[in-house]
N, CA, C and O atoms as a GROMACS GRO file, in nm:
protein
  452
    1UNK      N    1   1.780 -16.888  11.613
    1UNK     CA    2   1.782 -16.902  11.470
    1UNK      C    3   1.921 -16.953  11.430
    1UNK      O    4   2.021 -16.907  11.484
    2UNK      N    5   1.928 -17.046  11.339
    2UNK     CA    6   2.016 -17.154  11.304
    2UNK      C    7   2.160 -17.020  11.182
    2UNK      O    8   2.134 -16.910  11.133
    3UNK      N    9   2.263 -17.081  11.177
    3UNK     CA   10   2.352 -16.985  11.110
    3UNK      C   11   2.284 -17.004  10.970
    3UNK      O   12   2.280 -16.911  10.890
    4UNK      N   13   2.209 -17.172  10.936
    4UNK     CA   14   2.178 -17.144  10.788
    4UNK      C   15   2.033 -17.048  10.740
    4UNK      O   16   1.994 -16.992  10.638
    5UNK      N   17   1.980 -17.072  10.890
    5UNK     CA   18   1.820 -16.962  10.839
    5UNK      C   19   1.877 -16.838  10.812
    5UNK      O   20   1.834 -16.764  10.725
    6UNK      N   21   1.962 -16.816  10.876
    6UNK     CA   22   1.984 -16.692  10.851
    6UNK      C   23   2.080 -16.643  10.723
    6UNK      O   24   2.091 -16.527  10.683
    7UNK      N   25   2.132 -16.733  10.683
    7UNK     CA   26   2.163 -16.742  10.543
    7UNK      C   27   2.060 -16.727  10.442
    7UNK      O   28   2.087 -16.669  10.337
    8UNK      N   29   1.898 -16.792  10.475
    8UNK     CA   30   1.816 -16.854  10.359
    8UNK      C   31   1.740 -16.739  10.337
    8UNK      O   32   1.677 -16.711  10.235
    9UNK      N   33   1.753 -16.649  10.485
    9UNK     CA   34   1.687 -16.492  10.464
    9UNK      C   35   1.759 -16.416  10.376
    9UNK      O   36   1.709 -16.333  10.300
   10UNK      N   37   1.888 -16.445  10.388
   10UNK     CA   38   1.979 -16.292  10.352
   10UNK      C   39   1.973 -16.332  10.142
   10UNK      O   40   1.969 -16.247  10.053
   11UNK      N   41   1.974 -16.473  10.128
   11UNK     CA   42   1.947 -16.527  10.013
   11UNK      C   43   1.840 -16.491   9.944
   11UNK      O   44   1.849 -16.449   9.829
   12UNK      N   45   1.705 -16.504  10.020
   12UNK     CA   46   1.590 -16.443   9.991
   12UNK      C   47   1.552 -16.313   9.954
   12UNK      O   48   1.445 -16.284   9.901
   13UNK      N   49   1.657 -16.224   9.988
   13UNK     CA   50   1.669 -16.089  10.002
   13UNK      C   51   1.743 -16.039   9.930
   13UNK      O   52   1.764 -15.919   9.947
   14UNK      N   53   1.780 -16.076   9.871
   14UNK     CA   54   1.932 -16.066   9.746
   14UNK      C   55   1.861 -16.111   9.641
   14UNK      O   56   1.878 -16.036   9.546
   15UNK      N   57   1.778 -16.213   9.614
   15UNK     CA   58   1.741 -16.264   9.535
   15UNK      C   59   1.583 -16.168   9.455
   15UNK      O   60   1.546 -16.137   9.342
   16UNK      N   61   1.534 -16.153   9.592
   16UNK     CA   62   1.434 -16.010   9.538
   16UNK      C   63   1.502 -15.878   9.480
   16UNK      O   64   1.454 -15.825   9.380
   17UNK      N   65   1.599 -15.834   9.535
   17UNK     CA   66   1.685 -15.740   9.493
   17UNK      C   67   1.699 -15.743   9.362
   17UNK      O   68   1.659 -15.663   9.278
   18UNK      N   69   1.772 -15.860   9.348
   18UNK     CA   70   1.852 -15.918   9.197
   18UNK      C   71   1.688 -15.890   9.090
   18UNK      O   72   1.685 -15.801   9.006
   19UNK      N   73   1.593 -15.962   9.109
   19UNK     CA   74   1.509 -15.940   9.053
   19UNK      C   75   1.424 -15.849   8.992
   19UNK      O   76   1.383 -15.864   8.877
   20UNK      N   77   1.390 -15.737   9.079
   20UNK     CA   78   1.371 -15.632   9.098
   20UNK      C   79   1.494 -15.504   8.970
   20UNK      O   80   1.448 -15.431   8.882
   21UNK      N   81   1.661 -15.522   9.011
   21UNK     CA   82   1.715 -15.477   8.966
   21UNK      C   83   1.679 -15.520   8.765
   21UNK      O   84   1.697 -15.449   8.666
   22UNK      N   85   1.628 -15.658   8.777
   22UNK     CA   86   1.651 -15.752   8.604
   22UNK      C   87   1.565 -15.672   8.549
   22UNK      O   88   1.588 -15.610   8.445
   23UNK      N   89   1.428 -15.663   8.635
   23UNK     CA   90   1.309 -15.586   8.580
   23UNK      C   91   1.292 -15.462   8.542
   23UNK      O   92   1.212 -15.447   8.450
   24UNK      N   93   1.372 -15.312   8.611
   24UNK     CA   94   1.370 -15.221   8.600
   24UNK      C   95   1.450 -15.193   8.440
   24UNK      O   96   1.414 -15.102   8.365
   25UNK      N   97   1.549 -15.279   8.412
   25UNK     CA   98   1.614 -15.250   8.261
   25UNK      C   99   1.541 -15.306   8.196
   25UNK      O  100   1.447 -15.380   8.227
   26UNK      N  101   1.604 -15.255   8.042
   26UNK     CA  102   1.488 -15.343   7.961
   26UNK      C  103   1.633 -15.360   7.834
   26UNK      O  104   1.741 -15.306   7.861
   27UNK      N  105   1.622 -15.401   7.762
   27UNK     CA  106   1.740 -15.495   7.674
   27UNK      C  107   1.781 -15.416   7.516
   27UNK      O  108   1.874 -15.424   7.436
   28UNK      N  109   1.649 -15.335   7.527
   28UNK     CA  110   1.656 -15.268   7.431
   28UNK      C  111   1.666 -15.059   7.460
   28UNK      O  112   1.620 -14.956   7.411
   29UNK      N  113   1.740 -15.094   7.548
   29UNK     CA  114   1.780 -14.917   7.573
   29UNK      C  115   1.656 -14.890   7.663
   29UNK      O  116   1.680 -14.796   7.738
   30UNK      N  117   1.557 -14.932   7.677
   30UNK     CA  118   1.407 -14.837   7.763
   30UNK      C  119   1.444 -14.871   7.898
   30UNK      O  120   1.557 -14.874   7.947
   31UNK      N  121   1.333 -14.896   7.953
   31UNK     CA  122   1.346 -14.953   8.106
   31UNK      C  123   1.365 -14.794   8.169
   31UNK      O  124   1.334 -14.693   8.106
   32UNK      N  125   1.409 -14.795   8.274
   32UNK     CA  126   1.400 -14.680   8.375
   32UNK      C  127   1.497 -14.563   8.337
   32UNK      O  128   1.489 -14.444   8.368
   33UNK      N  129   1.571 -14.614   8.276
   33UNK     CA  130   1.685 -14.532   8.182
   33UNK      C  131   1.591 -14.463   8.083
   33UNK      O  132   1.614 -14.343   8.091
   34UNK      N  133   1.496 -14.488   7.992
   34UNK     CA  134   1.408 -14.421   7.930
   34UNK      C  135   1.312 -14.319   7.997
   34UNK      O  136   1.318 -14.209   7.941
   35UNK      N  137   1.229 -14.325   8.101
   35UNK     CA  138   1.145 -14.270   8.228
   35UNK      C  139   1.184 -14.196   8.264
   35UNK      O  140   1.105 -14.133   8.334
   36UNK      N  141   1.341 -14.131   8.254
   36UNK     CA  142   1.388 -14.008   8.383
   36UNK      C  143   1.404 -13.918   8.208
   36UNK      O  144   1.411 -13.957   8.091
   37UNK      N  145   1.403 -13.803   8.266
   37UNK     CA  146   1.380 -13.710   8.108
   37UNK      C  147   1.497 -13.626   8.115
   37UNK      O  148   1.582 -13.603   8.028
   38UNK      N  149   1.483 -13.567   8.276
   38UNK     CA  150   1.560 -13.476   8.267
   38UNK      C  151   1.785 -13.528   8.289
   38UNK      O  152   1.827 -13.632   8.239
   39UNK      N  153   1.831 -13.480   8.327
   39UNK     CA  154   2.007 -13.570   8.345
   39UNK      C  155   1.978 -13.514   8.494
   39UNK      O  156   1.986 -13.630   8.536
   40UNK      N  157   1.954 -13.444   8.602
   40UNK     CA  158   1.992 -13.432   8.669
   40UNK      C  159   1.948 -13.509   8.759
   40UNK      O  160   1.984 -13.474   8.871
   41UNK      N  161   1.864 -13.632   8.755
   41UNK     CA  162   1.775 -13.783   8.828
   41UNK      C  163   1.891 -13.844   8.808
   41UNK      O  164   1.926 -13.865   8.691
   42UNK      N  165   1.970 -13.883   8.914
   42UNK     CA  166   2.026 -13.980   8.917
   42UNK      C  167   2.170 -14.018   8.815
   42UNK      O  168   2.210 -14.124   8.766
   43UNK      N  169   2.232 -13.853   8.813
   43UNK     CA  170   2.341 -13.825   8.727
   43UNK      C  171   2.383 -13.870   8.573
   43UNK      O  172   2.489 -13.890   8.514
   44UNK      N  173   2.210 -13.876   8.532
   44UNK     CA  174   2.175 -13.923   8.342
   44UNK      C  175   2.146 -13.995   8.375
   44UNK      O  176   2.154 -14.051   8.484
   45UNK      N  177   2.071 -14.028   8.218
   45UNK     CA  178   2.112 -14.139   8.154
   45UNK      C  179   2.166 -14.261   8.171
   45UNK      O  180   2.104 -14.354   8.222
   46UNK      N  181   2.322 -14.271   8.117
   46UNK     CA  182   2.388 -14.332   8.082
   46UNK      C  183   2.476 -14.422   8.252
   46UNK      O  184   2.536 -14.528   8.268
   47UNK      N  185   2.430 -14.287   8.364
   47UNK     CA  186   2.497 -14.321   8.496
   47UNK      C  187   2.404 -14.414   8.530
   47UNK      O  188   2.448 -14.515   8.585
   48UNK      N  189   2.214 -14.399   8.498
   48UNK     CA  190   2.158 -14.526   8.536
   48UNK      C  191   2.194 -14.646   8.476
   48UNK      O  192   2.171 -14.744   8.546
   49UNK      N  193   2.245 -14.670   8.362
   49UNK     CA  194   2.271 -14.761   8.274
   49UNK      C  195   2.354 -14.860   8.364
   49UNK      O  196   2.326 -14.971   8.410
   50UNK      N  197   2.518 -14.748   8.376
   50UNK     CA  198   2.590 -14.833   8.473
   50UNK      C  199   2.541 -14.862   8.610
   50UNK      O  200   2.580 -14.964   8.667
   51UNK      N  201   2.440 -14.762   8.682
   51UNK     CA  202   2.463 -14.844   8.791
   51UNK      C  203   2.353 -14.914   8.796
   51UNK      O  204   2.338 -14.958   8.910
   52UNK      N  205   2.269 -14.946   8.724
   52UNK     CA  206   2.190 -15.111   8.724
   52UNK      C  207   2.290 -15.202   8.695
   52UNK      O  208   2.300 -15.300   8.768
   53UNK      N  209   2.394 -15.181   8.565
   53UNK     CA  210   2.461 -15.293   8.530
   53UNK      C  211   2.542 -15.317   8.666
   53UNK      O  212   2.517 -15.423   8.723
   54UNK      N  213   2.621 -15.246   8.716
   54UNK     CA  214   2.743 -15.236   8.810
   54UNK      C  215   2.642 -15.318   8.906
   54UNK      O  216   2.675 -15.436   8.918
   55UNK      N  217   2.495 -15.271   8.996
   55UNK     CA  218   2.431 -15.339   9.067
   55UNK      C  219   2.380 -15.494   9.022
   55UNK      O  220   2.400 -15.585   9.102
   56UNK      N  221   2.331 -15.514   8.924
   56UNK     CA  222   2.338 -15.667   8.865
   56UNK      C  223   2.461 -15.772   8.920
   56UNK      O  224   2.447 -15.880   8.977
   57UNK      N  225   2.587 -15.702   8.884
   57UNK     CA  226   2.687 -15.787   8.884
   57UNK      C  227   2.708 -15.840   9.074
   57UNK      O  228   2.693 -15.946   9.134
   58UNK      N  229   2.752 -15.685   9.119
   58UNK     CA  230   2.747 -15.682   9.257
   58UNK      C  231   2.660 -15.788   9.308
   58UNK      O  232   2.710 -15.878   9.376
   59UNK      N  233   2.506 -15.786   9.275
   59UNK     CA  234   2.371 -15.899   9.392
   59UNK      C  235   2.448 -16.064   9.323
   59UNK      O  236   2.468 -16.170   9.382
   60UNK      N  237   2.470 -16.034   9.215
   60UNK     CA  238   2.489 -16.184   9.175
   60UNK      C  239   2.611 -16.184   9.233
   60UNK      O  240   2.617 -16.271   9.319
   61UNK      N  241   2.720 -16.114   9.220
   61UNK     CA  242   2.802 -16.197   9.330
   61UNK      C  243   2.790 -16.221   9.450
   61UNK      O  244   2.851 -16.315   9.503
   62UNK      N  245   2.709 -16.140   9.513
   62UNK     CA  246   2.682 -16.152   9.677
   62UNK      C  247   2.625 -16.271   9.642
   62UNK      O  248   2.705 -16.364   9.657
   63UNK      N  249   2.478 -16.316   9.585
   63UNK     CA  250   2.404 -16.457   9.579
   63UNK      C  251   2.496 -16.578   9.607
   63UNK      O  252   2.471 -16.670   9.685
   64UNK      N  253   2.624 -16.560   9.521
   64UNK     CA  254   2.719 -16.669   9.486
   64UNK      C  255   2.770 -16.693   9.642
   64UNK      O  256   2.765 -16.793   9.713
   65UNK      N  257   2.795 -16.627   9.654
   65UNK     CA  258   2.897 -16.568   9.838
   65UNK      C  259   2.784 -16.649   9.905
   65UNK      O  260   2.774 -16.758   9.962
   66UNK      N  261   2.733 -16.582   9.884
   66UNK     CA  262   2.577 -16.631   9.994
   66UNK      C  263   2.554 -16.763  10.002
   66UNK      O  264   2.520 -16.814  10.108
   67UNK      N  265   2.571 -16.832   9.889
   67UNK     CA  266   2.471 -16.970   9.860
   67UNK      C  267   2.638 -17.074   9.881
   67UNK      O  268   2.611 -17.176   9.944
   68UNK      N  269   2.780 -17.068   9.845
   68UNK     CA  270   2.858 -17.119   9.891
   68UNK      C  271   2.872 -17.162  10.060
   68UNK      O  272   2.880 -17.268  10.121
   69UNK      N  273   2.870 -17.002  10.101
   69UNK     CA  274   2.895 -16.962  10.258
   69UNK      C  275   2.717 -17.065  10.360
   69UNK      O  276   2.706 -17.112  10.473
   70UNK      N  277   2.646 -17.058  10.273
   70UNK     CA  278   2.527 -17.105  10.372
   70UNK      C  279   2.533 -17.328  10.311
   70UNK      O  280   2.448 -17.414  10.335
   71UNK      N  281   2.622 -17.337  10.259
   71UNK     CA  282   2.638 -17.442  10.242
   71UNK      C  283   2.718 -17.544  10.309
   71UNK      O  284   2.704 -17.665  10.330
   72UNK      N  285   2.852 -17.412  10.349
   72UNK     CA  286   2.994 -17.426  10.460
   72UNK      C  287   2.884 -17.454  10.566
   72UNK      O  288   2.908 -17.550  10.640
   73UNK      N  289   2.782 -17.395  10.585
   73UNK     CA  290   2.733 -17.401  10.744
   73UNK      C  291   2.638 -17.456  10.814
   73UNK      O  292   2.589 -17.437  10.926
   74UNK      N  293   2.606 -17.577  10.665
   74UNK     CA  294   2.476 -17.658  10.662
   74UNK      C  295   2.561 -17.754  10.739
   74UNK      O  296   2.670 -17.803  10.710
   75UNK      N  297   2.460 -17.773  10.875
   75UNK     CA  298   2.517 -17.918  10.986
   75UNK      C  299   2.476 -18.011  10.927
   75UNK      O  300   2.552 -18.108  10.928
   76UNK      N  301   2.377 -18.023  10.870
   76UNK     CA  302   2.364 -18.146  10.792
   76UNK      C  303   2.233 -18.239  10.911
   76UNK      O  304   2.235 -18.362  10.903
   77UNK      N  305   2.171 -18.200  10.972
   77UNK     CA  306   2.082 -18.210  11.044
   77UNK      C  307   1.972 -18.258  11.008
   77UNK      O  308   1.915 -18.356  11.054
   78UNK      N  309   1.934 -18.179  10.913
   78UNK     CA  310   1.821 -18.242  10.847
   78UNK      C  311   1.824 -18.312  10.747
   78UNK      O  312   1.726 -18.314  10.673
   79UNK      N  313   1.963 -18.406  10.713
   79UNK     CA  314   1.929 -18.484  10.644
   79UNK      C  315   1.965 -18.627  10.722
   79UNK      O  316   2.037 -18.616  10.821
   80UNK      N  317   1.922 -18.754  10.686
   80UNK     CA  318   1.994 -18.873  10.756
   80UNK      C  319   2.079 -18.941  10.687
   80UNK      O  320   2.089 -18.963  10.566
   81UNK      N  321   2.155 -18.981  10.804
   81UNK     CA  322   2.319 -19.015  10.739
   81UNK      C  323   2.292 -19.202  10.755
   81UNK      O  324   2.359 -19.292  10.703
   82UNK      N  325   2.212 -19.210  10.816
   82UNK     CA  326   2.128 -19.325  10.751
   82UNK      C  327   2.083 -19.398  10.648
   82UNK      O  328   2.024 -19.484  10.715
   83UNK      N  329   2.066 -19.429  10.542
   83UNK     CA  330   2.006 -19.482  10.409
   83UNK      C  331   1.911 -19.541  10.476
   83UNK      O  332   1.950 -19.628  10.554
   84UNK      N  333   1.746 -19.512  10.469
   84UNK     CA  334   1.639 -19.557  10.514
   84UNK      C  335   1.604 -19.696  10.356
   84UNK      O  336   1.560 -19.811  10.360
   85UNK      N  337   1.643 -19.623  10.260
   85UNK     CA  338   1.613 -19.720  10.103
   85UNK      C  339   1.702 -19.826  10.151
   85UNK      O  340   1.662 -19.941  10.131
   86UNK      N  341   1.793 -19.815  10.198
   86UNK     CA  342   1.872 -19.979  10.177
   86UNK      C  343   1.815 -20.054  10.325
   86UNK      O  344   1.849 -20.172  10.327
   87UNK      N  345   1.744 -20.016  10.437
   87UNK     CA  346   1.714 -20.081  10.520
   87UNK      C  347   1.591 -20.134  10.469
   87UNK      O  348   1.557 -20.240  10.521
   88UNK      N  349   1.513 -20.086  10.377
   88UNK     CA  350   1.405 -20.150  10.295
   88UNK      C  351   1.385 -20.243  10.234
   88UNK      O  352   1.288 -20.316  10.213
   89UNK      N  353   1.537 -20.236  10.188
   89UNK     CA  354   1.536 -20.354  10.012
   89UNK      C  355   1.571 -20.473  10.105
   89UNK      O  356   1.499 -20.573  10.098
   90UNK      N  357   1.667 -20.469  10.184
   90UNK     CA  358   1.748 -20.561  10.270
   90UNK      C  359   1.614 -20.682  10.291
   90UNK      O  360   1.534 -20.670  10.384
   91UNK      N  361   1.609 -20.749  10.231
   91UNK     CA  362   1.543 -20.870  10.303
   91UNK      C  363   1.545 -20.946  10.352
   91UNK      O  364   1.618 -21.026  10.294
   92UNK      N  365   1.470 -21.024  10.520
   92UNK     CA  366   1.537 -21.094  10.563
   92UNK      C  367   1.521 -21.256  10.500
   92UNK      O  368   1.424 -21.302  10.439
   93UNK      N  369   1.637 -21.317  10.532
   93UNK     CA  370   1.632 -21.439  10.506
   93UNK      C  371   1.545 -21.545  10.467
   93UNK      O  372   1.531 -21.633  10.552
   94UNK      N  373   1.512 -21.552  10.410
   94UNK     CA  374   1.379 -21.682  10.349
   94UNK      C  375   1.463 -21.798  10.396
   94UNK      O  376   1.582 -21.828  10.392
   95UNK      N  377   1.318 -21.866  10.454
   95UNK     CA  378   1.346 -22.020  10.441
   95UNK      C  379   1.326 -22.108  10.348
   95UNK      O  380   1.276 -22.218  10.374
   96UNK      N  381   1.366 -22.069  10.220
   96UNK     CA  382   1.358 -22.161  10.121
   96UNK      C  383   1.424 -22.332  10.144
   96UNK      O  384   1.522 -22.349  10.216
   97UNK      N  385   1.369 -22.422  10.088
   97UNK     CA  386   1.406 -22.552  10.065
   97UNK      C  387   1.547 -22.583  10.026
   97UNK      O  388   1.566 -22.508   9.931
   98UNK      N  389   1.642 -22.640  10.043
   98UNK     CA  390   1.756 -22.674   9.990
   98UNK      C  391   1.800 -22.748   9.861
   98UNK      O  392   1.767 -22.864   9.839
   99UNK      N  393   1.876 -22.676   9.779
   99UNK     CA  394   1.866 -22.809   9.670
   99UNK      C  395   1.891 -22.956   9.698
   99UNK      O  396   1.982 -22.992   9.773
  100UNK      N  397   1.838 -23.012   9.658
  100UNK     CA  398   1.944 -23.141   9.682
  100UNK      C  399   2.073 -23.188   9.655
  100UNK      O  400   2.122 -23.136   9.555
  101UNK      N  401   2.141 -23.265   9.711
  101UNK     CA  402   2.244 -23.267   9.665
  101UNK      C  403   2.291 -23.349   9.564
  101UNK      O  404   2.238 -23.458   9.542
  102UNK      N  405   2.440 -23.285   9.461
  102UNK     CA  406   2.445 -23.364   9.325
  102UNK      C  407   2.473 -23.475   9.340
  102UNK      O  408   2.475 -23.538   9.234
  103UNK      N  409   2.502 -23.541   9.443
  103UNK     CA  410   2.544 -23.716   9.413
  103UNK      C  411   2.376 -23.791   9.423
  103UNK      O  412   2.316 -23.866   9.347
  104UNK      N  413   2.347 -23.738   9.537
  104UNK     CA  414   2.151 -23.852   9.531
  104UNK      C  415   2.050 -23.816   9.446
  104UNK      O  416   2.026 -23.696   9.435
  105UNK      N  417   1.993 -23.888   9.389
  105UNK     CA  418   1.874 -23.823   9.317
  105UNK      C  419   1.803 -23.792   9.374
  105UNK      O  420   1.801 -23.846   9.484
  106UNK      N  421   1.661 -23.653   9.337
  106UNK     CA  422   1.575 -23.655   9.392
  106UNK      C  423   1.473 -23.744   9.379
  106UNK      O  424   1.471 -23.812   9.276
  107UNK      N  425   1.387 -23.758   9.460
  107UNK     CA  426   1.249 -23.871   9.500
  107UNK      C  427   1.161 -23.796   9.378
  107UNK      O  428   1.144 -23.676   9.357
  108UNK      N  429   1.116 -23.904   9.310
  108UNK     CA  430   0.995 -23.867   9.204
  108UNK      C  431   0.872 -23.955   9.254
  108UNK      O  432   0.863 -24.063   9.312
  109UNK      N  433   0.808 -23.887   9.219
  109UNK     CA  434   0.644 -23.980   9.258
  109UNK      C  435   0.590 -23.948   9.086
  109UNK      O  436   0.616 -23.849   9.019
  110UNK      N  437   0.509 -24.068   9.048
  110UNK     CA  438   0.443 -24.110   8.972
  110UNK      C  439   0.334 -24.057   8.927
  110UNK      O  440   0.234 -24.037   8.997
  111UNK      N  441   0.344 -24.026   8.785
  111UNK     CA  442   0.204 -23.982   8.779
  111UNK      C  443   0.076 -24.023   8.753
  111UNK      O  444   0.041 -24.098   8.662
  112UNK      N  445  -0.001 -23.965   8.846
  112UNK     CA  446  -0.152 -24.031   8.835
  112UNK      C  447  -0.238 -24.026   8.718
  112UNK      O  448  -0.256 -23.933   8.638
  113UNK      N  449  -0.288 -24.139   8.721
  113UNK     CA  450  -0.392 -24.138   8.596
  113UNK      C  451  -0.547 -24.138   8.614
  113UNK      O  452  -0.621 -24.137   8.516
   0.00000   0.00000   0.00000
């Protein structure tokens, strides 16, 4: 397994996290902070408050870490360092006719009636 798969897992996994963490709050005071009744779940209230927020911040910075660091370590393999579009457009040479040149006139033929 390549250093970046294993980046695209740990990304994947942070990223469910992160998600997971967005969902459990809710914007208006409820969310899981509302659900626990008693203070002694999870030291209140107000301690779930911070540590969803404190955990939010934390996954998103790991993400950031993550998605920089698996970028340092992209070989670049799968992409080509080739331009396949410009070997396309490139056309070869036509044998077009030559102008004539400006001192002779060109040959006219007559028109038929």
């Amino acid at each position: 397994m390549s250093t970046f798969s294993i980046f695209l897992v740990l990304i994947t996994i942070v990223c469910f996290l992160l998600i997971v963490v967005i969902m459990v709050q809710n914007p208006k005071g409820g969310g899981l902070s509302s659900t626990i009744s008693g203070t002694q779940m999870l030291g209140g209230v107000q301690k779930t408050t911070d540590f969803l927020d404190k955990s939010t911040w934390t996954l998103a910075t790991i993400l950031i870490a993550l998605i920089l660091l698996s970028s340092l370590s992209f070989s670049g393999s799968l992409s080509d360092t080739e331009s396949k579009l410009i070997e396309k457009t490139e056309a070869p040479a036509t044998n077009a006719p030559a102008a004539p040149a400006q001192g002779t006139p060109a040959p006219t033929t007559p028109a038929a009636k």
